[in-house]
PASE-374721 format. One record per residue (C-alpha): residue number from 1; x, y, z; residue in three letters. Coordinates in steps of 0.1 Angstrom, whole numbers. Layout:
N
(NUM; (X; Y; Z); ALA) ...
! end
This chain:
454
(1; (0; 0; 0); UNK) (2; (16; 32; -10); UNK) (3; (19; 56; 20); UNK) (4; (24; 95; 20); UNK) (5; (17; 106; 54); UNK) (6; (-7; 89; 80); UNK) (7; (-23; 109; 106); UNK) (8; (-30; 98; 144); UNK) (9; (-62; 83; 144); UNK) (10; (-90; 110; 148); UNK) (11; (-71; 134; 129); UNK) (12; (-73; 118; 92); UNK) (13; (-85; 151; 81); UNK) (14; (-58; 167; 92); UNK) (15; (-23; 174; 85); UNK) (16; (-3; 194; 107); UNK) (17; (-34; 205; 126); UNK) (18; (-43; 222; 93); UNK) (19; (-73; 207; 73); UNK) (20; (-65; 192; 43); UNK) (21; (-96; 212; 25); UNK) (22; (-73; 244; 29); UNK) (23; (-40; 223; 15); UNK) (24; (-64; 213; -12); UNK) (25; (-70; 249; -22); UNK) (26; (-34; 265; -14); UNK) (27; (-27; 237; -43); UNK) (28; (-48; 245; -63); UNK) (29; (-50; 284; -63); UNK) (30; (-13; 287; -73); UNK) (31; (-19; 266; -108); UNK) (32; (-51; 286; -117); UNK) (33; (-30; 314; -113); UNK) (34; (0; 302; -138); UNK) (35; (-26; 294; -164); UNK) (36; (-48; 324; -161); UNK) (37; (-19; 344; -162); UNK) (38; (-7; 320; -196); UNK) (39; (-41; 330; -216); UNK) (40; (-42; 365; -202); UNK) (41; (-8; 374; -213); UNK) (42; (-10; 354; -245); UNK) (43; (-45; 375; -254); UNK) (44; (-30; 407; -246); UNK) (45; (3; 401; -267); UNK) (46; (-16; 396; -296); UNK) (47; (-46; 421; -292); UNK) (48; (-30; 453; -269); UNK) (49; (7; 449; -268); UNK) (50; (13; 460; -301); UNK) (51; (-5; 485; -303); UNK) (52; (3; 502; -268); UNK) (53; (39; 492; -258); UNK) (54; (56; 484; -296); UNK) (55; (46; 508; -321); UNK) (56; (69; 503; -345); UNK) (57; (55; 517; -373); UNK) (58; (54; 476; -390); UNK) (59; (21; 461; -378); UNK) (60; (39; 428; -383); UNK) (61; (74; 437; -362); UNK) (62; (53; 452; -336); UNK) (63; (34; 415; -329); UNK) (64; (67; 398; -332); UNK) (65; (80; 419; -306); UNK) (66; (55; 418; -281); UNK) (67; (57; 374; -288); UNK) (68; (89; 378; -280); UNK) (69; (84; 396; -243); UNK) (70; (55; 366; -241); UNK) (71; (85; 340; -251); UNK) (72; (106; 355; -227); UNK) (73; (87; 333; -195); UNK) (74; (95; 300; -214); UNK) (75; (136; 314; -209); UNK) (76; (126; 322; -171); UNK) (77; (104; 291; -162); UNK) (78; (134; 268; -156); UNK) (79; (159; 292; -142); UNK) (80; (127; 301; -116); UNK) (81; (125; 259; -113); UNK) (82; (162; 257; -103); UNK) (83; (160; 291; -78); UNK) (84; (128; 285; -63); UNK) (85; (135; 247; -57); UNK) (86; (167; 254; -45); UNK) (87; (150; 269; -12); UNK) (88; (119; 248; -13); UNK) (89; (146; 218; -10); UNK) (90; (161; 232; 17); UNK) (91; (140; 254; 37); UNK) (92; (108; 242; 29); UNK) (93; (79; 241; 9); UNK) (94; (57; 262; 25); UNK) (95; (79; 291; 28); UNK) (96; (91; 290; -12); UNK) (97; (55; 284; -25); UNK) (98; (46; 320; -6); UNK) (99; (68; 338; -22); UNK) (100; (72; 325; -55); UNK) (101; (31; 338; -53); UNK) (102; (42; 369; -38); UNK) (103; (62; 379; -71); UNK) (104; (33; 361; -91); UNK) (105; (14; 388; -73); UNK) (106; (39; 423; -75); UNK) (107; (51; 412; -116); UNK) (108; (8; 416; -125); UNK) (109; (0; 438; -106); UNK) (110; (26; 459; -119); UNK) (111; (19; 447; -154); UNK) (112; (-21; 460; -155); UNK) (113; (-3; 495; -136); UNK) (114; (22; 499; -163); UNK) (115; (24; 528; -180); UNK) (116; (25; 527; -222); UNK) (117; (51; 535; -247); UNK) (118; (29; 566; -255); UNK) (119; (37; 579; -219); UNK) (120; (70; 564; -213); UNK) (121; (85; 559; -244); UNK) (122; (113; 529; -247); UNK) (123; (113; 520; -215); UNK) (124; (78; 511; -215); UNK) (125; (86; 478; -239); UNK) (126; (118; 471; -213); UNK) (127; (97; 469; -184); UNK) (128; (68; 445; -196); UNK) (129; (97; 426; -210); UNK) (130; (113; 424; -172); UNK) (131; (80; 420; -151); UNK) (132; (72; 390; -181); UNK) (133; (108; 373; -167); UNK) (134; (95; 379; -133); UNK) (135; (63; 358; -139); UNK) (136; (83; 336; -155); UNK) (137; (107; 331; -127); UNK) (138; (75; 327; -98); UNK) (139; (58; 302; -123); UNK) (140; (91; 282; -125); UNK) (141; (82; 275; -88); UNK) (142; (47; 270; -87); UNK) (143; (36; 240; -102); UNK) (144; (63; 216; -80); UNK) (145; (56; 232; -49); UNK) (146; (23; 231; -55); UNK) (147; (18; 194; -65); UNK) (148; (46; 185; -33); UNK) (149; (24; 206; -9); UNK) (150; (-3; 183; -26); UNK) (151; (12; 144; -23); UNK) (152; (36; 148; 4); UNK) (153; (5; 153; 26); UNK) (154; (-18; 130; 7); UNK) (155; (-37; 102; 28); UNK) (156; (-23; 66; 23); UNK) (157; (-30; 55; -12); UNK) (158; (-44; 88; -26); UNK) (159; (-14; 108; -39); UNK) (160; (-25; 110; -76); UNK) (161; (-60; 120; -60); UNK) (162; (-50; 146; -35); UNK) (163; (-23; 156; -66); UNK) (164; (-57; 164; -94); UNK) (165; (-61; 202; -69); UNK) (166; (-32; 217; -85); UNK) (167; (-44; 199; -120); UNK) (168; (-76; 217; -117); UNK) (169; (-56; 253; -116); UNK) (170; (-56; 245; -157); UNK) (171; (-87; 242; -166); UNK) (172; (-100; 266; -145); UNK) (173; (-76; 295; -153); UNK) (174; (-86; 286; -188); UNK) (175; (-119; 295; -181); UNK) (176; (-114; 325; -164); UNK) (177; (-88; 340; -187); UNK) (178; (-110; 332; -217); UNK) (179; (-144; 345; -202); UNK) (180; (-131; 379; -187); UNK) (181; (-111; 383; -219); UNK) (182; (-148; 372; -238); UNK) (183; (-166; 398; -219); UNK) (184; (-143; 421; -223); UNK) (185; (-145; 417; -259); UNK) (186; (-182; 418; -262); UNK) (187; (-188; 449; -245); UNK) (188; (-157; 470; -249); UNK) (189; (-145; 463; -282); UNK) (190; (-112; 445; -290); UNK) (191; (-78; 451; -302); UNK) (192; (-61; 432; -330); UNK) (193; (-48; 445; -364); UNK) (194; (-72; 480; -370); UNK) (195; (-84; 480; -336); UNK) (196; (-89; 517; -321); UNK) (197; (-63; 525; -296); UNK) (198; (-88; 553; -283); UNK) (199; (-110; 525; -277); UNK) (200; (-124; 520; -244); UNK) (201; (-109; 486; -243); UNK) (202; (-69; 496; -256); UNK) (203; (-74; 524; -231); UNK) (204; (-86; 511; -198); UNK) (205; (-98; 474; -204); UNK) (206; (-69; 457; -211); UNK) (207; (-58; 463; -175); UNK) (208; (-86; 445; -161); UNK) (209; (-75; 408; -164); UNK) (210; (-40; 414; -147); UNK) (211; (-55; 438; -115); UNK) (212; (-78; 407; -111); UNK) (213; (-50; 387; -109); UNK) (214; (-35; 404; -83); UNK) (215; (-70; 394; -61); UNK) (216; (-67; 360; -71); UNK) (217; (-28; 360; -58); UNK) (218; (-38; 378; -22); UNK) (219; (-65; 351; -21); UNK) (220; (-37; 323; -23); UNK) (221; (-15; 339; -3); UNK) (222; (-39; 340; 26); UNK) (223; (-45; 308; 21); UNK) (224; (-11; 296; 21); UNK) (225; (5; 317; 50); UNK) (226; (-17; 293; 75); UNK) (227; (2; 264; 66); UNK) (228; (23; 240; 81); UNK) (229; (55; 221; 65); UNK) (230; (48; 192; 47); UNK) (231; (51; 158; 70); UNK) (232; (77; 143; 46); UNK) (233; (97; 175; 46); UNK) (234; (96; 178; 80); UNK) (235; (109; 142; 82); UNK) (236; (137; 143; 60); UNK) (237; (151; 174; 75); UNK) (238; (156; 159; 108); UNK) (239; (167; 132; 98); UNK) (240; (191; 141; 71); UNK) (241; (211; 169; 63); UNK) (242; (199; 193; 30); UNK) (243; (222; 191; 2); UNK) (244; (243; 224; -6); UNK) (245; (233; 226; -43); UNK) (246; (198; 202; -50); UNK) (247; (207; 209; -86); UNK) (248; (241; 194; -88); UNK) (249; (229; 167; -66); UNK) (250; (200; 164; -91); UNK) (251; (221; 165; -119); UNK) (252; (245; 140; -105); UNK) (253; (226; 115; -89); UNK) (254; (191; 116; -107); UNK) (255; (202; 130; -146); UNK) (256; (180; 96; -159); UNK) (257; (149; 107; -139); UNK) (258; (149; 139; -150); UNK) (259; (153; 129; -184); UNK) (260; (125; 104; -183); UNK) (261; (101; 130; -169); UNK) (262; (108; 161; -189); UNK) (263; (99; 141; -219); UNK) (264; (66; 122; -204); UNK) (265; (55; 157; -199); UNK) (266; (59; 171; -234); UNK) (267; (29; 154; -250); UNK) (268; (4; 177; -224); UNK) (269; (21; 206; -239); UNK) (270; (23; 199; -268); UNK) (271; (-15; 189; -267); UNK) (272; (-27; 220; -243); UNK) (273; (-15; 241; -270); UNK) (274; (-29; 229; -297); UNK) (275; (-64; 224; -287); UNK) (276; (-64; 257; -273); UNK) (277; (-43; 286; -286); UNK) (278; (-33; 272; -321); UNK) (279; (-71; 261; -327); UNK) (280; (-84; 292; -318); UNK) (281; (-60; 312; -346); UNK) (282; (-67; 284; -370); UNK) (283; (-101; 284; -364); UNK) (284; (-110; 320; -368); UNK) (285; (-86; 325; -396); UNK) (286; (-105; 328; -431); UNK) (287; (-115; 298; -451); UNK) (288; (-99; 292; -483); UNK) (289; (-95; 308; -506); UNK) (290; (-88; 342; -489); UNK) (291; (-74; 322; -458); UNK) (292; (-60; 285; -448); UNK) (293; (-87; 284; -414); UNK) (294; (-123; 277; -405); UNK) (295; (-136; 313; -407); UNK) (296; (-154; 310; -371); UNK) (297; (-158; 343; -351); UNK) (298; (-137; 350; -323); UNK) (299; (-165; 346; -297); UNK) (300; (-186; 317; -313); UNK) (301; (-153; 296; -315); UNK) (302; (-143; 305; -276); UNK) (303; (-177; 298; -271); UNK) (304; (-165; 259; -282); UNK) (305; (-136; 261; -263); UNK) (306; (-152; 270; -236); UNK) (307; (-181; 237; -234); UNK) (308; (-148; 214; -240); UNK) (309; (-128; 224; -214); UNK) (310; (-154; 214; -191); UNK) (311; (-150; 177; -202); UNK) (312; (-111; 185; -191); UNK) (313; (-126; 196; -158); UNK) (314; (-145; 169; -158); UNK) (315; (-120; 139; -163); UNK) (316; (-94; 150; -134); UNK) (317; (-108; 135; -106); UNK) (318; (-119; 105; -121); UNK) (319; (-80; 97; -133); UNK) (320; (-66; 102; -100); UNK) (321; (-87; 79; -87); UNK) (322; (-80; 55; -114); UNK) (323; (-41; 65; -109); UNK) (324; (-41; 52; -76); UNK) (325; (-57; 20; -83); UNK) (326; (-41; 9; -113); UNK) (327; (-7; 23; -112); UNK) (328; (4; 56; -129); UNK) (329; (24; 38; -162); UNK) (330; (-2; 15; -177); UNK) (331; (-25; 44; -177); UNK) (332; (-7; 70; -189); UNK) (333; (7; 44; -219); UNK) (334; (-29; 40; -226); UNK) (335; (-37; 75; -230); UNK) (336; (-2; 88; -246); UNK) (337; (-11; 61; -277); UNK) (338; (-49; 76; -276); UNK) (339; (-30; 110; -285); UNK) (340; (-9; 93; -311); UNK) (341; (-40; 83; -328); UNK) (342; (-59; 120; -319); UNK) (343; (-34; 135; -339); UNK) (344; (-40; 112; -374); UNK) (345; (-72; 124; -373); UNK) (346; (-69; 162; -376); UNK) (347; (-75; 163; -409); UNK) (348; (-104; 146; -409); UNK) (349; (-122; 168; -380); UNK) (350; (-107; 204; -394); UNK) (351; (-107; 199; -429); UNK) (352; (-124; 237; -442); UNK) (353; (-155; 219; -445); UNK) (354; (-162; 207; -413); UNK) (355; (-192; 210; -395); UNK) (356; (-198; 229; -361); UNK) (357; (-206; 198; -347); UNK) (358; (-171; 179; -362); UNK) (359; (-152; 208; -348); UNK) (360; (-167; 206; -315); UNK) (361; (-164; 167; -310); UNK) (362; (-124; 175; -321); UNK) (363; (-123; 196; -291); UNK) (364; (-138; 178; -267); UNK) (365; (-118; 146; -278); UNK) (366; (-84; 168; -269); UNK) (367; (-91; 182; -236); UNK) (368; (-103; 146; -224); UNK) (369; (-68; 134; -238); UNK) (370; (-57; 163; -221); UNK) (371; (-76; 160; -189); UNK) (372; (-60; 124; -189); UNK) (373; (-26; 130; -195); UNK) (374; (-19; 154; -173); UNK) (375; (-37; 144; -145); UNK) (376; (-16; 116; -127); UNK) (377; (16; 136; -138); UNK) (378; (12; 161; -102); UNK) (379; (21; 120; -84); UNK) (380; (42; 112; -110); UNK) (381; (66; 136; -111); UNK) (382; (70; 139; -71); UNK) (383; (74; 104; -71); UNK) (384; (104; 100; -90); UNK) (385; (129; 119; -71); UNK) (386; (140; 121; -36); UNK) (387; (132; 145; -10); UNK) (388; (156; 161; -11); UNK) (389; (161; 170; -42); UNK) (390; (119; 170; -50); UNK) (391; (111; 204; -55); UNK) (392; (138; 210; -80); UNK) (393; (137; 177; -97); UNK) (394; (96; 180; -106); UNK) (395; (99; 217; -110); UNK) (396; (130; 215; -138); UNK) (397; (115; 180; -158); UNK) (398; (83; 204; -154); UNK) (399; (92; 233; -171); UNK) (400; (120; 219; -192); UNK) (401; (87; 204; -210); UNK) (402; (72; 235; -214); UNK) (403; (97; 250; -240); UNK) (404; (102; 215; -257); UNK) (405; (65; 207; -257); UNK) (406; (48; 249; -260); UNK) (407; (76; 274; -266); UNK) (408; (87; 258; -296); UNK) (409; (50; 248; -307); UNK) (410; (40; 280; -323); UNK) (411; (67; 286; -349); UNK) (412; (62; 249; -356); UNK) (413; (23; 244; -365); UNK) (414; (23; 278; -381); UNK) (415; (50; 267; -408); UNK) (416; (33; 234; -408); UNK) (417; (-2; 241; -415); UNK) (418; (10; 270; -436); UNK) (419; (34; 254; -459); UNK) (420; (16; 213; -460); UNK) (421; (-19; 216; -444); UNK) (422; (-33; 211; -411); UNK) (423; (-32; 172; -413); UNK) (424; (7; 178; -404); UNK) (425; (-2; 196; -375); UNK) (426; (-16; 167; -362); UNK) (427; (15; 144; -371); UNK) (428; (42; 170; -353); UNK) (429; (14; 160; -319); UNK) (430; (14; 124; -328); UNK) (431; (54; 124; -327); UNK) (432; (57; 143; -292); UNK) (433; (29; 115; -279); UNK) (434; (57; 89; -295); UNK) (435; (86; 108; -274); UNK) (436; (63; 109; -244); UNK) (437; (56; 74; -247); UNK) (438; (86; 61; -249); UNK) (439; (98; 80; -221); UNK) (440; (69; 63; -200); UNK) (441; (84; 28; -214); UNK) (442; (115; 35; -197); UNK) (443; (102; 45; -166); UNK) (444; (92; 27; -135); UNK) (445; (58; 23; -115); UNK) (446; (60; 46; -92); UNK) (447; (27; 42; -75); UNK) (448; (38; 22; -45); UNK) (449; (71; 43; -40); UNK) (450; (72; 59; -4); UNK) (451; (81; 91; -4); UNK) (452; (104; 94; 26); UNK) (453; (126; 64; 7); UNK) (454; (127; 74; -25); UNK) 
! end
C-alpha cells in the first residue's frame, strides 16, 4: 500500500493541525493562477501589446516583438524551477510556494499599472519585458511546490488523488482567462490588427484581467501563510542533512529521472497548446480561398472552447482515482497512444468543411486526452525523485517540457499548416505523444514508492 503521510487516528483530516480542505486549495489556487496568467498574457500580446507598448511603425514587427516579451517566460520558467526549488529543497515548501506567489502577485500587478510607450517611451517595452521574466521566474516555482504541498501530505494511497487540486488550476484558469477576456470583448471592443487605440478597451480594459489577478494571488496567499510544513519534509530534515546545491545533486545523482520526466510531460504541452491557442487562430482564420482556417468568429469559437474544457474539468478526478488503483504507467501508456491516434485524425475533424458539430467533438476529444494526460503527472513527477532534491527535480522536468512541448509549438504548427496543411499539425502532436511514450516505457511504476525512501 503506497503511504504518504498517516495521521493519528481522529485526525485523518488533518495534517499538521491544518485541514486538508485548505491544502487542497493552497494547491490549487497557485496553478489557476499560472494558467490564467498563460491565456491572459497570450491574449493581450496579440490584441494590446502592439498597439500600446511596440509601435513600430510595422504592424507585423510590432506583434513579433510583443511574442517575443510573451516567449521571454518559457527562458525564465526553468531558471525560476532551479532558484525556487533550490530553497523549497532546503527550507521548505511552505515558505518557497509563498513567495514564489508573492512575485506572481507584484510582476501583475505591476503589469495591469504599467504605464505605455505613448507615456513612457522605450522604457515602457523594457519593463513588460522584465515583469514578463518575473512571472516567468514565480511560475518556474509553482507547479512543484504546488503538486509537493499536494502528495507529500496526501492520505495513504491517494497521492495521484490529492495531486488532481493543483491539475484543476488549468482548466479553471482557462476558463477564467478566456471569459473575462470574452466579456471584455463583447462589451468593450477589441484590439487586433485595425483595432482603435482610443478605444475603451486599448485604453482602460486591457488592465482588467491582470488587476484581477492580483486578487486572485492575495486570495492564495492568505490561504497559504496558515500552513504547516509538509510531514515528509519535515521528516527528511531531521533526519538528514539538506544538500548544498539540489541541482548538482539532481544532476548528479538523478540526470536519468529527470530525463525520463521532462519528456513524459511534453505530450500535455504539446496537446494543451494545440487544442487551445493554435485552434483558436486556425479556427478564426478565413476559409480558403482568402485564408488556410475555419472562418469562425472569435467569440462563437471560444464559445466551443469553452463547453470542451469542461470535459477536461470533468476527467481530473476521475483519473486520479484510477491512478491510484491501477498504477500511474499503464495508464498514462494508454492514453499517450490515444494522442498518437488523436493526432492522425486532424485532418479529418478540421478539414475547411467541417461542420460545427465535427469541430466541437475534435475539441472535446483533446481536452479529455488532455484532462487524462496530465492528471496523474502532479504523483508522478514527485514520485520519482528524492526528498531532497523533489522540489527542484519536478519543478526542472516540469518546465523543461514546457519549451520542448509549447515554446517551440507556435513557430512549428504555423510553418506546418502553412506550408503542407493542417493534417501535419496533427502528425508534429502524434510524434511528441511517440517521445512521451517512450519515455513512459522507460520509466518505472512509481505508485507504490514511499516518499520518505525514495
Amino acid at each position: 500500500m503506497t503511504t504518504s503521510y498517516r495521521a493519528p487516528d481522529g485526525e485523518a483530516d488533518l495534517v499538521g493541525g491544518v485541514p486538508r480542505r485548505r491544502i487542497a486549495v493552497a494547491a490549487m489556487v497557485g496553478t489557476t493562477v499560472e494558467f490564467y496568467d498563460f491565456y491572459v498574457y497570450a491574449a493581450a500580446a496579440v490584441t494590446v501589446f502592439p498597439h500600446l507598448f511596440f509601435q513600430t511603425g510595422n504592424p507585423t514587427a510590432a506583434l513579433l516583438a510583443s511574442l517575443a516579451t510573451f516567449g521571454l517566460a518559457f527562458v525564465a520558467r526553468p531558471v525560476g524551477s532551479i532558484l525556487f526549488g533550490h530553497f523549497g529543497d532546503r527550507l521548505g515548501r511552505k515558505s518557497t510556494l509563498v513567495a514564489s506567489l508573492l512575485l506572481m502577485g507584484v510582476a501583475t500587478f505591476l503589469i495591469g499599472v504599467l504605464p505605455t510607450y505613448h507615456q513612457i517611451g522605450l522604457l515602457a517595452p523594457v519593463l513588460l519585458a522584465a515583469l514578463r521574466f518575473c512571472q516567468g521566474l514565480a511560475l518556474g516555482g509553482e507547479w512543484s511546490g504546488a503538486a509537493l504541498l499536494a502528495t507529500e501530505t496526501a492520505k495513504p494511497g491517494r497521492r495521484a488523488t490529492a495531486g488532481i487540486w493543483p491539475q484543476l488550476g488549468a482548466p479553471l484558469g482557462y476558463v477564467l482567462a478566456t471569459s473575462i477576456f470574452l466579456i471584455l470583448f463583447l462589451s468593450l471592443g477589441s484590439g487586433g490588427v485595425g483595432a482603435d487605440t482610443n478605444g475603451p478597451f486599448l485604453t482602460w480594459g486591457w488592465r482588467i484581467p491582470f488587476l484581477l489577478s492580483a486578487v486572485m494571488v492575495a486570495v492564495g496567499l492568505y490561504v497559504r501563510l496558515r500552513l504547516t510544513e509538509t510531514p515528509v519534509f519535515a521528516q527528511a530534515k531531521a533526519t538528514g542533512t539538506p544538500v548544498n546545491a539540489p541541482i548538482a545533486a539532481l544532476l548528479r545523482g538523478s540526470w536519468r529521472r529527470l530525463v525520463i520526466g521532462t519528456l513524459a510531460m511534453v505530450v500535455p504541452y504539446t496537446l494543451f497548446f494545440t487544442v487551445t491557442t493554435w485552434s483558436l487562430s486556425y479556427g478564426t482564420a478565413k476559409r480558403p480561398p482568402e485564408g488556410i482556417g475555419l472562418g469562425y468568429g472569435y467569440a462563437e469559437f471560444l464559445g466551443l472552447q469553452l463547453i470542451a474544457v469542461l470535459f477536461f474539468v470533468a476527467v481530473l478526478p476521475i483519473v486520479g482515482r484510477l491512478a491510484d488503483h491501477f498504477g500511474r504507467r499503464p495508464l498514462l501508456l494508454c492514453f499517450t497512444a490515444g494522442i498518437m491516434l488523436y493526432g492522425s485524425a486532424f485532418g479529418l475533424f478540421l478539414k475547411p468543411t467541417a461542420s460545427t458539430g465535427a469541430v466541437l467533438v475534435f475539441l472535446i476529444i483533446g481536452m479529455t486526452l488532455m484532462g487524462l494526460a496530465f492528471g496523474p503527472m502532479s504523483a508522478v513527477l514527485p514520485e520519482l525523485f528524492p526528498t531532497n532534491v523533489r522540489y527542484t527535480g519536478s519543478g526542472v522536468a516540469y518546465n523543461a517540457a514546457s519549451i520542448l512541448g509549447a515554446a517551440v509549438a507556435p513557430f512549428i504548427t504555423t510553418w506546418l499548416v502553412t506550408s503542407h496543411g493542417v493534417a501535419w499539425v496533427g502528425g508534429y502532436l502524434s510524434i511528441a505523444a511517440a517521445c512521451s511514450f517512450v519515455a513512459l516505457l522507460a520509466m518505472h511504476e512509481t505508485r507504490d514508492a514511499e516518499l520518505v525512501d525514495v
